[in-house]
C-alpha positions in Angstrom: 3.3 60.8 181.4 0.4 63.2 180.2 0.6 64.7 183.7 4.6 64.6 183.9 4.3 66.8 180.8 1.7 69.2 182.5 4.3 69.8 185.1 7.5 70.3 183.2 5.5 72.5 180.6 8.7 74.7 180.6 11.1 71.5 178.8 8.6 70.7 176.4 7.5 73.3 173.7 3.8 72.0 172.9 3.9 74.5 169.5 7.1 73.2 168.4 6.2 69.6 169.0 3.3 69.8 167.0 5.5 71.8 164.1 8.6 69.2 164.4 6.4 65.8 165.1 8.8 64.8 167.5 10.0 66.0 170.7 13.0 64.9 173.3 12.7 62.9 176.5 15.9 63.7 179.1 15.8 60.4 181.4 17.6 62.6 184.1 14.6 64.9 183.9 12.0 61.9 184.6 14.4 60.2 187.1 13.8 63.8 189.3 10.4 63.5 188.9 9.4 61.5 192.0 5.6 61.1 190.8 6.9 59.2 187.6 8.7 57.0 189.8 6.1 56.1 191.8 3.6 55.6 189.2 6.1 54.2 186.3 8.7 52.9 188.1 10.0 50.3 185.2 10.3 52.9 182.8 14.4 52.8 182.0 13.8 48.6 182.1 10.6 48.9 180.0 12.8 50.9 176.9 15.5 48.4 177.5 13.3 45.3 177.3 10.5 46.5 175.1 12.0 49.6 173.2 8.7 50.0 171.1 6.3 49.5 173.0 7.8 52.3 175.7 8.2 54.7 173.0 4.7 53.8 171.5 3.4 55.3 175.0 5.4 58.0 175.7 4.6 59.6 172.1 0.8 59.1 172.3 1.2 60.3 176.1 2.1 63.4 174.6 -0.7 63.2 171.5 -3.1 62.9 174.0 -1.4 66.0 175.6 -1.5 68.0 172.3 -5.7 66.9 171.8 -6.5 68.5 175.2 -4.6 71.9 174.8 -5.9 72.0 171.3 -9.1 71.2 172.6 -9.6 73.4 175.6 -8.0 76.6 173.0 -9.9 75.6 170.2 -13.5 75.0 172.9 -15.0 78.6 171.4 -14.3 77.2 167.6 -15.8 74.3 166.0 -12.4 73.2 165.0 -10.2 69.5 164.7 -7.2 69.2 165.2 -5.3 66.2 163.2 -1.7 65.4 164.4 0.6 63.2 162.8 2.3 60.4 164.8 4.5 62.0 167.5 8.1 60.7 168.0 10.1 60.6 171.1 13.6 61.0 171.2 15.4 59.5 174.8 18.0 61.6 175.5 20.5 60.3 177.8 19.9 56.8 177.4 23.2 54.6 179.2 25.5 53.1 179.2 26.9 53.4 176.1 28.3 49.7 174.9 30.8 49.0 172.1 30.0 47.7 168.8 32.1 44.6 169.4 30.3 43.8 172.6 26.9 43.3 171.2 25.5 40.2 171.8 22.4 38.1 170.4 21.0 38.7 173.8 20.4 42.7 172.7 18.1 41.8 169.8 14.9 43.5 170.2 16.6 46.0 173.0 17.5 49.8 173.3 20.9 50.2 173.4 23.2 53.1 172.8 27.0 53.4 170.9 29.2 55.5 170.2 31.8 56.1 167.0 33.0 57.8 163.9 30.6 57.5 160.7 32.0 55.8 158.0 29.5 55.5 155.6 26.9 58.1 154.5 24.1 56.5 152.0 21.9 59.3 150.1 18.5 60.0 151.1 15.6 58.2 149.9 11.6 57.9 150.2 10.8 54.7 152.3 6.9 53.8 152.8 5.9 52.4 156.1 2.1 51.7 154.8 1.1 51.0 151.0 -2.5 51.1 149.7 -3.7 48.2 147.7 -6.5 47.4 145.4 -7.9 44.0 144.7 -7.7 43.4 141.3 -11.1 41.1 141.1 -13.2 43.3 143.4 -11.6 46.8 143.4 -11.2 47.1 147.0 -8.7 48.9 149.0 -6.5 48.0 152.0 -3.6 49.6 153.8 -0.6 47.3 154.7 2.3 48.4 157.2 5.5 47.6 155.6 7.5 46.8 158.8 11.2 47.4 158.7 10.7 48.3 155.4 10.2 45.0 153.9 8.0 45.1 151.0 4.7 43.3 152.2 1.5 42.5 150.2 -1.7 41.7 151.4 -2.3 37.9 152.4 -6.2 37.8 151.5 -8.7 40.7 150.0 -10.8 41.7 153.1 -13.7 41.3 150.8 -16.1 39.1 150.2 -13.6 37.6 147.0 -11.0 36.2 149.8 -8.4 36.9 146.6 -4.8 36.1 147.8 -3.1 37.5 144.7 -3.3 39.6 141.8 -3.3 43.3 144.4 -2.6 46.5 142.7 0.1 49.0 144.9 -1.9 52.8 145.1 1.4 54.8 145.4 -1.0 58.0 145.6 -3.6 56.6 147.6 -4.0 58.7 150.9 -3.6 55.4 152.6 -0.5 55.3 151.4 2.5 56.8 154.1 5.9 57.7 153.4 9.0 58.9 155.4 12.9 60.4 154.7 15.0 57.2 155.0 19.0 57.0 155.3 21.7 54.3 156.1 25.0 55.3 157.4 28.0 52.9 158.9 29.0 53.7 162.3 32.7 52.1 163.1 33.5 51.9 166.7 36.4 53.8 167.9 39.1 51.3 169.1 41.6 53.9 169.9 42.1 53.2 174.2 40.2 50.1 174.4 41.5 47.1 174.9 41.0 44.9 171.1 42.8 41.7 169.6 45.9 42.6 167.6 45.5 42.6 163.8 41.6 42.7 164.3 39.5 44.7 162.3 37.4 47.7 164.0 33.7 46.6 164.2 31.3 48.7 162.5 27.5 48.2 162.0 24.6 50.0 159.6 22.2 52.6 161.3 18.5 53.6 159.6 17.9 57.4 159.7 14.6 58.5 159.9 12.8 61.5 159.2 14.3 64.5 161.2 17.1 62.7 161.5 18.4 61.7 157.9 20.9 64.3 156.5 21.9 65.8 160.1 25.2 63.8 160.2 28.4 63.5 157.6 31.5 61.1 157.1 34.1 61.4 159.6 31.1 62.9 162.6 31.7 61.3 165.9 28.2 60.3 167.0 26.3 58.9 169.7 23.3 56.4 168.7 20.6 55.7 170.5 18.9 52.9 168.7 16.5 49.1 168.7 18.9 46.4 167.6 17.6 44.1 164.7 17.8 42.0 162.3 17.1 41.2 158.4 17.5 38.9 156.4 20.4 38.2 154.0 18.3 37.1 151.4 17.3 39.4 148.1 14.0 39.4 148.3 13.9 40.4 151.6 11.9 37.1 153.1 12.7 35.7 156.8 13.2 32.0 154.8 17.5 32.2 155.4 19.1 30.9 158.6 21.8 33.9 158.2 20.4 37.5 159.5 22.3 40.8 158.8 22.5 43.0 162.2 21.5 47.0 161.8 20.1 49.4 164.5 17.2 51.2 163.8 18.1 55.2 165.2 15.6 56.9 167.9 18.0 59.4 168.9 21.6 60.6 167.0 23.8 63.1 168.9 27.0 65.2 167.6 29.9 64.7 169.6 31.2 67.8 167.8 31.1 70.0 170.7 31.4 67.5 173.1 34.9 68.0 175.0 35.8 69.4 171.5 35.9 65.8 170.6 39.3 65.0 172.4 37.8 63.3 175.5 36.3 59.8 174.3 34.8 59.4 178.0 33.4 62.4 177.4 34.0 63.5 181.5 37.2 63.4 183.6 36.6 61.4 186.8 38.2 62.8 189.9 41.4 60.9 189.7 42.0 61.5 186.0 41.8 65.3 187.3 44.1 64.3 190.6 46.8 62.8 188.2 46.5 66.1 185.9 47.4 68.1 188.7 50.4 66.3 189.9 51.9 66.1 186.2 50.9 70.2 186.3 53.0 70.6 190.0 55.9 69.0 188.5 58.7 71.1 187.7 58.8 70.3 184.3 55.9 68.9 182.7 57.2 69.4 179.2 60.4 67.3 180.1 58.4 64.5 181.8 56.0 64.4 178.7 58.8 64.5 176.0 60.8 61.7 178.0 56.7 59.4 178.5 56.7 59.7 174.4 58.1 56.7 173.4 60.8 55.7 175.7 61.8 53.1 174.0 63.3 55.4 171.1 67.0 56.9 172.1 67.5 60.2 172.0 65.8 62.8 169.5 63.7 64.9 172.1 63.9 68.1 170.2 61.9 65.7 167.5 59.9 64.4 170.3 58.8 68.1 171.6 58.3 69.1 168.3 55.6 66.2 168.1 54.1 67.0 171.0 53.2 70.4 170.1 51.5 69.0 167.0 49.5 66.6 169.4 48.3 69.7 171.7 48.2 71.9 168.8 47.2 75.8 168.7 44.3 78.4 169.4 42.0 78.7 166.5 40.6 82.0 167.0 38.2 82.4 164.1 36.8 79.8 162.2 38.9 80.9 159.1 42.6 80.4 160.9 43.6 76.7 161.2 45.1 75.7 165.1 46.9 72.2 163.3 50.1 72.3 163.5 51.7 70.4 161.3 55.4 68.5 161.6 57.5 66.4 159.2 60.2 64.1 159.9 62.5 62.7 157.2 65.4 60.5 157.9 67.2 57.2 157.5 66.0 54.0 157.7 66.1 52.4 161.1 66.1 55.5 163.1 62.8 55.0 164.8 61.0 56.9 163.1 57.8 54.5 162.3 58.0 54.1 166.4 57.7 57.6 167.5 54.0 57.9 165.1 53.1 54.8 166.5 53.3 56.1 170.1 51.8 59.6 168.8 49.0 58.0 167.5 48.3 55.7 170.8 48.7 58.8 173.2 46.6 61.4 170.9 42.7 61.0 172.3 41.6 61.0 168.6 44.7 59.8 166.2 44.9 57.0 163.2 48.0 55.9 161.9 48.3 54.6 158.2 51.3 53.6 155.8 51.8 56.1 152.5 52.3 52.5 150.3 49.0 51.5 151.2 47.3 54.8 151.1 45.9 56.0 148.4 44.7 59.6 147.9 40.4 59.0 148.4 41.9 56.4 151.1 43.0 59.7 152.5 40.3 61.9 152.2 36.6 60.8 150.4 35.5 58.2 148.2 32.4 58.2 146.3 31.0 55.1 146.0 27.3 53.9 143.5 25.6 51.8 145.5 22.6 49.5 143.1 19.1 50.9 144.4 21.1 53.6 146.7 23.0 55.9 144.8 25.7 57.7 145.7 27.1 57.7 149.1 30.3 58.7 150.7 32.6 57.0 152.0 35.5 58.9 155.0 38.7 58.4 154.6 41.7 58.5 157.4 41.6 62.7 157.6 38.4 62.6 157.9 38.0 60.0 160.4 40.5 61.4 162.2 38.6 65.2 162.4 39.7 67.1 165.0 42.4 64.4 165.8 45.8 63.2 164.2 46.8 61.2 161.7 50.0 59.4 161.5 51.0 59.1 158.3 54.0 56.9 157.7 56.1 56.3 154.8 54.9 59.8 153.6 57.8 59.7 150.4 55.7 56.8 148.9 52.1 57.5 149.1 50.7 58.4 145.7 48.3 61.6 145.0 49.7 64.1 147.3 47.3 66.9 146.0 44.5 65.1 148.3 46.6 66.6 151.4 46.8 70.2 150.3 43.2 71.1 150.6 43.8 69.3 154.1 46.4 70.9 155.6 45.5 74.4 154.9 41.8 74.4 154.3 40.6 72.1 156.3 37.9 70.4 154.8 38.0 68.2 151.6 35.9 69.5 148.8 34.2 66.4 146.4 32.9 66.6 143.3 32.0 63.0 141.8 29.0 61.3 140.1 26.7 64.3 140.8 28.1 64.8 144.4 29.0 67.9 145.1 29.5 68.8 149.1 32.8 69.6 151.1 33.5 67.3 154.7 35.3 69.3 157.1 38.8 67.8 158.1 40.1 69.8 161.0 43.1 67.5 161.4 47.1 67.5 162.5 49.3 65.6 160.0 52.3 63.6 161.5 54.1 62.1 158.5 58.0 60.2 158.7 59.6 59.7 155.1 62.5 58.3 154.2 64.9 59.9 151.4 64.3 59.2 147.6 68.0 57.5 147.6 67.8 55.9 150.7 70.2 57.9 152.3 69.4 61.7 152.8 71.8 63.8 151.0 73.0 67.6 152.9 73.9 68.6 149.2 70.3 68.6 148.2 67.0 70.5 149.7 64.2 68.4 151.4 62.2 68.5 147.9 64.8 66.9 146.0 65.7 64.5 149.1 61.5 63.3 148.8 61.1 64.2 145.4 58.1 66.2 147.1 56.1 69.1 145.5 57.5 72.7 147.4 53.6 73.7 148.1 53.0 70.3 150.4 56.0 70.8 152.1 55.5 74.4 152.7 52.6 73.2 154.5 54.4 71.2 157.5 55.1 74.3 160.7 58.5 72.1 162.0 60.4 69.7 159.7 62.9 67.6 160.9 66.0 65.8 159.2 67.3 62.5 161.4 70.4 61.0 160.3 72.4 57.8 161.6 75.8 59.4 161.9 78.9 57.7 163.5 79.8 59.1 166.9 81.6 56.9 169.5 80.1 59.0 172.6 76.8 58.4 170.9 76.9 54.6 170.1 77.9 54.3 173.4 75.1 55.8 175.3 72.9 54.1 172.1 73.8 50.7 173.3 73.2 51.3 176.8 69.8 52.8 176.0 68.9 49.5 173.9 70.1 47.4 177.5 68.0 49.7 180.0 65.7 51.4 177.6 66.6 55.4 178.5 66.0 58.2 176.5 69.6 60.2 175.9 70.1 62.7 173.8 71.1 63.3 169.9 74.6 64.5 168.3 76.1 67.3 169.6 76.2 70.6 167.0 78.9 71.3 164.8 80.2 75.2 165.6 78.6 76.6 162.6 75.3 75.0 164.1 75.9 76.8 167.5 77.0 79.7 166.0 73.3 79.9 164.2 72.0 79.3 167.6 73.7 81.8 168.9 72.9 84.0 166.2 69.7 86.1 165.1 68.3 87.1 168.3 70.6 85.2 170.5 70.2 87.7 173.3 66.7 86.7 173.3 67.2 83.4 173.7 69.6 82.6 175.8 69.0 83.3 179.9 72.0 83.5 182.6 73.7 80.3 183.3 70.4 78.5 181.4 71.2 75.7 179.4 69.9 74.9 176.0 66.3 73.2 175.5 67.9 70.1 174.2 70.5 69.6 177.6 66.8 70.4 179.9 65.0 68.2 177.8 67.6 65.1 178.2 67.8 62.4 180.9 71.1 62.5 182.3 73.7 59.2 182.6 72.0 57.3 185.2 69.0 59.5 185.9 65.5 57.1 186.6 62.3 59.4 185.9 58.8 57.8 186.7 57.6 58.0 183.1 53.7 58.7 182.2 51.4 55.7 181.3 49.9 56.4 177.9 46.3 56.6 178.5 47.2 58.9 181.4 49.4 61.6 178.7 46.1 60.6 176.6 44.1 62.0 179.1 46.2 65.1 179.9 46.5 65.9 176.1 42.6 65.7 175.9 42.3 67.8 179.1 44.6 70.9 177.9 42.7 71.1 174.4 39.0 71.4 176.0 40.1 73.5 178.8 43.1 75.7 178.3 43.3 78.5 176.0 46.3 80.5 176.5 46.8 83.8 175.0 50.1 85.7 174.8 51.7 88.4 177.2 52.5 91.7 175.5 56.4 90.3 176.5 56.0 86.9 174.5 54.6 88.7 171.2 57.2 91.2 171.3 59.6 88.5 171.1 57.7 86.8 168.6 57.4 90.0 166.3 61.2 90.4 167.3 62.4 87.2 165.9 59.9 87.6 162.6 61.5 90.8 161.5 65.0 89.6 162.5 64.0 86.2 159.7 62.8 88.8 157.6 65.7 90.8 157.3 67.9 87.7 157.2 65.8 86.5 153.7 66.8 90.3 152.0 70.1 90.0 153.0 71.4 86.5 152.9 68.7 85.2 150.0 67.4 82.7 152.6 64.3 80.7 152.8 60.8 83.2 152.0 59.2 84.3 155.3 55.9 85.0 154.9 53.3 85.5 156.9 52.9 81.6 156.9 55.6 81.5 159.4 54.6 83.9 162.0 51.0 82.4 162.0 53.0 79.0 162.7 55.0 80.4 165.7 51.8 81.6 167.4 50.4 78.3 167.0 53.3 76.7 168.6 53.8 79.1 171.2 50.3 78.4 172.6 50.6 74.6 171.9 53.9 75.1 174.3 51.6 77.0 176.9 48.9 74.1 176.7 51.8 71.7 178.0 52.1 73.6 180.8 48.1 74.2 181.4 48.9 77.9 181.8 46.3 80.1 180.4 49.3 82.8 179.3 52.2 82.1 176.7 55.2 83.6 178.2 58.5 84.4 177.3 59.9 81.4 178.7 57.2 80.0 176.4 58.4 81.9 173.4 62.0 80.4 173.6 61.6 77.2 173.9 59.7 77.4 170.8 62.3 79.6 169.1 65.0 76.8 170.3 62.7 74.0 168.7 62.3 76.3 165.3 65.9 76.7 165.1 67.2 73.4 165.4 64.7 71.8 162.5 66.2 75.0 160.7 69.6 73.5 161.7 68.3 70.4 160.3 67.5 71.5 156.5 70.3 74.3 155.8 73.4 72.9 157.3 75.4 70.8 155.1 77.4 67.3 155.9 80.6 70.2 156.7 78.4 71.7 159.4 78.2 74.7 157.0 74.9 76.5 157.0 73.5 77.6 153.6 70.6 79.6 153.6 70.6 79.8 150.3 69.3 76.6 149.9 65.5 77.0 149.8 63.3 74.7 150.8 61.4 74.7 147.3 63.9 74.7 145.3 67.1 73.1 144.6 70.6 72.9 146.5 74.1 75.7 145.9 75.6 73.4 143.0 72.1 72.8 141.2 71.4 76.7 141.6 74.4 77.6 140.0 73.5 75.7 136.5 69.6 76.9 137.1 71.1 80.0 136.6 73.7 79.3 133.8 71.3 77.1 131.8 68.3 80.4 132.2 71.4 82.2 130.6 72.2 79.4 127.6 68.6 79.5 126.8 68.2 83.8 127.2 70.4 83.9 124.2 69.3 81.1 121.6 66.0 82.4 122.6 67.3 86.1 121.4 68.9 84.0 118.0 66.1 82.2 117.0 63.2 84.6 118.1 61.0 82.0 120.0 60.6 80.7 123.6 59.4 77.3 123.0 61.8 74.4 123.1 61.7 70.5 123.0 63.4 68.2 125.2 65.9 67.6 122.1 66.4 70.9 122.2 67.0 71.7 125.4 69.4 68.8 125.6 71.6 70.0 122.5 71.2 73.2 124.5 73.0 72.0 127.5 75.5 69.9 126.1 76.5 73.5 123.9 76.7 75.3 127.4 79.0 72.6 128.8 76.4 72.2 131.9 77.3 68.6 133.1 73.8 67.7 135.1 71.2 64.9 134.4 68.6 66.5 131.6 65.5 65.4 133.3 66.0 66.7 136.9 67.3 70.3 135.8 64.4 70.4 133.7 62.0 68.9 136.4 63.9 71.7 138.8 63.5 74.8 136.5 60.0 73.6 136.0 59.1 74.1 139.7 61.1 76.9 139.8 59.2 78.9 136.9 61.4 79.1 134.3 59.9 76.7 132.2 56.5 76.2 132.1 55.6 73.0 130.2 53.3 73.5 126.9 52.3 70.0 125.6 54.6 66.7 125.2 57.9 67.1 125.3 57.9 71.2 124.8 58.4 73.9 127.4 58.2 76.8 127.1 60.9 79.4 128.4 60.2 82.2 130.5 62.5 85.5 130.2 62.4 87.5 133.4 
């Protein structure tokens, strides 16, 4: 090894090894050198079989190393050099195993996993050797505490032979200390092949020194690591037949930067890369990926292709500008729905799926947890877990602390501040979320926020959101029921005219091409049509593909048409008292314009780019301002209420204008502003108009049961 060092002096920094104490061994590099081989040619079985010993060798290999330079430098100076222990860290160590695969046959052996952190413990002060005197003859001896079980001497080495009464000597020079931390790695089921309604295996890693403090909840990692054992009992003794499994770390790598942490295989083999290039040469990869997410689901591809945009998500060009995007679907119950996340969450490389009713907000994001003898430690939730990934969040309507998400969605990081812990945990991750209406059925005379009974900031949040409703419709039941006998994907209800007339509408010239038929009628199997549909893993595959290796930008042409369509929204909002446009929603349509280019693997949003995104936009526009007449009414905002609820905002604003003038104050109790609306013949339920002017801003809630009015 000394001589192996010698001759790859350029790999191994001799002054930074003897700064850092530890240096890192690539396997690939030693497997190259042929003179190793030859002279060590166990060495990969040696680390496997006998972890410690190897890497007992292979650090003073490079002690011995460090003494010579030192010496032959230092030859002219009556100098010593004294090194601490050097530590070797095996890079490239393989193949990497599962957690659930480890068997008792591993104990004692090198292995290497990979997963998502769980669990981060704080840092503490371990000691590996403890001093102790002799309490009859004042002697001192040093004991190794090995795995950091607390040991004390058997016998005085004196001439006493005491076997008890020893004094610890925490400042004693014999006395050696090191940076200790536990965290909880959790395999990552997601594509592998595990028991229904089993649990994800997880197991505890020790950090050491360098390595404590370099990883955080929610890090995909790869551990390279000596499986043991300890006890389960208290005290720490080897007396219990039941023995606890941990690894003890040598080596912890990020997969941050790793295939931006959408390949799990972390390399495409060359008929993952032969399959890509077929679904690239076919002559509609978007169709054929719309129509391969969930099959089994009739109908609803504009939903579907709005998914999938989420799932290949955006360009982040600065660290500062998110690339999520976003996408809400609300509907009625049965629709399928629960389905379609399901099959997002199988087909996205990186993507969890929870339930809103059994979710709670630190579920969601971090939990702080006081561990006896620990401290603090943190705890990832699902958007963390799922960084740089998806998360699939059903039931949305019925989760409790929605606050947790806005940080999320926007920021992307979670910020804590509990029992003295005060750090932020990036969470760089896509939110799918289905909700069903507050009523049960979704009702066209309210907005989205009243339909949920959602705050307007969270929903302003989602880039697409979609409205599904089980409508009646004999030419629709009928290709319904012959989807549910041969499991083909048709297509939804038709538009009403005021609906196509939208379409039509607001930059229609830009939208529509000679003799080209809409998105929806491209997107759509016809009657009878048989398409070879894409496996999962293999859309898996190509999703994780198009997010490490394309990058589109967009043609002069496609953000013409972009800034076209933004100043055309614009000028709708002044003139028809539409929904706000801000620059929220042009940031969104970049994001899915080069989540549509992705599809396609081209490195260039087009035009034709730009209006299939435009198409998408406009239909989950369709969705939230047309009413059950096919009537579109833009005046209907999102974050706010619907045309018969705006109309007694605004009469009840007046009723309370004028008693404010009569009585000279602003402030008003609930009893008040009841007697209030009874006076101004407003026929509504108290609570919601109040709840609704609340968001609004016209009242602004002062203590219990008052609110305050405010005049404009």
């Amino acid at each position: 090894m000394q001589r192996h060092y010698r001759d790859f002096a350029d790999l191994y920094d001799l002054t930074q090894v003897v700064n850092n104490c530890w240096f890192e061994l690539k396997l690939d590099v030693c497997d190259n050198d042929n003179q190793l081989r030859t002279q060590w040619s166990t060495l990969r079985q040696d680390l496997t079989d006998n972890p410690e010993h190897a890497l007992a060798c292979i650090g003073l290999a490079m002690h011995h190393t460090l003494m010579n330079e030192q010496s032959c430098s230092n030859s002219q100076r009556d100098t010593k050099l004294c090194l601490q222990t050097i530590r070797p860290r095996i890079v490239g160590f393989g193949p990497e195993v599962s957690i659930g695969s480890i068997k008792v046959s591993s104990f004692g052996k090198l292995v290497s996993v990979r997963g998502t952190i769980i669990r981060a413990g704080a840092s503490q002060i371990m000691n590996t050797w403890c001093a102790f005197r002799c309490a009859q003859c004042r002697s001192e001896q040093a004991v190794q505490q090995k795995d950091g079980m607390y040991t004390t001497p058997t016998a005085c080495h004196s001439g006493c032979k005491a076997r008890s009464h020893f004094v610890l000597l925490q400042q004693s020079v014999f006395t050696r200390m090191e940076a200790y931390q536990t965290i909880r790695l959790q395999e990552t089921t997601h594509g592998s092949r595990t028991v229904a309604g089993s649990a994800a295996k997880n197991i505890e890693i020790e950090l050491t020194h360098e390595m404590v403090d370099s990883v955080c909840p929610g890090d995909d990692v790869t551990v390279t690591g000596i499986l043991k054992a300890r006890s389960l009992e208290p005290d720490g003794t080897a007396r219990a037949s039941l023995f606890k499994a941990y690894m003890q770390a040598v080596y912890v790598r990020s997969n941050k930067n790793v295939l931006a942490n959408w390949n799990r295989l972390a390399e495409f083999t060359e008929l993952d890369m032969e399959a890509i290039r077929m679904i690239k040469a076919e002559p509609s990869p978007f169709r054929l990926l719309v129509q391969s997410l969930c099959p089994s689901i009739y109908g609803h591809e504009i939903v579907k292709a709005g998914l999938l945009l989420g799932l290949f998500g955006g360009q982040a060009n600065t660290a500062r500008t998110r690339a999520e995007i976003h996408v809400l679907v609300v509907g009625d119950p049965g629709i399928g729905k629960s389905q379609i996340l399901q099959s997002c969450a199988n087909v996205s490389p990186r993507g969890i799926f929870v339930c809103g009713t059994n979710s709670s907000n630190v579920g969601l994001t971090v939990t702080v947890r006081m561990e006896k003898g620990v401290g603090a430690s943190l705890e990832a939730g699902a958007l963390v877990l799922a960084d740089q990934g998806v998360c699939c969040i059903d039931e949305f309507d019925k989760m409790s602390g929605h606050h947790g998400l806005l940080e999320v969605m926007e920021q992307r990081s979670v910020s804590v501040a509990k029992a003295g812990v005060i750090c932020t945990v990036p969470a760089r991750t896509t939110v799918l979320a289905a909700a069903n209406p507050a009523g049960g059925h979704y009702n066209k005379a309210k907005t989205v926020s009243e339909n949920l009974k959602l705050h307007p900031a969270l929903l302003s949040r989602f880039d697409l959101v979609f409205i599904l409703l089980d409508r009646s419709n004999e030419r629709t039941d009928n290709l319904l029921t012959a989807h549910i006998q041969k499991v083909h994907g048709l297509s939804r209800t038709s538009s009403t005219p005021a609906a196509q007339a939208f379409l039509e509408a607001s930059g229609s010239s830009t939208l529509d091409e000679e003799f080209e038929p809409p998105l929806e009628e491209r997107l759509r199997l016809a009657p009878g049509e048989k398409l070879d549909l894409l496996p999962a893993e293999l859309v898996q595959k190509y999703i994780g593909y198009a997010r490490k290796n394309v990058q589109p930008k967009l043609t002069a042409k496609a953000a013409e048409e972009l800034r076209d369509f933004f100043v055309e929204l614009r000028r709708s909002h002044h003139e028809m008292d539409m929904i706000p446009v801000t620059t929220r929603q042009l940031e969104g349509l970049i994001r899915l314009t080069q989540a549509r280019a992705k599809i396609d693997l081209s490195p260039e949003a087009t035009v034709a780019h730009v209006r299939d995104v435009l198409a998408i936009l406009r239909q989950s526009m369709l969705d939230v301002f047309s009413t059950d007449d096919g009537d579109l009414q833009f005046t209907r905002l999102t974050n706010g209420s619907g045309t018969s609820k705006t109309s007694m905002v605004r009469k009840f604003a007046r009723v309370l204008a004028s008693r404010s003038a009569v009585t000279g104050t602003t402030l008003f109790t609930v009893a008040e502003l009841k007697q209030a609306m009874a006076a101004g013949g407003i026929a509504a339920n108290c609570n919601e108009l109040i709840d609704t002017m609340n968001i609004q801003g016209f009242l602004l809630k002062k203590g219990r049961d008052c609110y305050k009015f405010i005049i404009d």
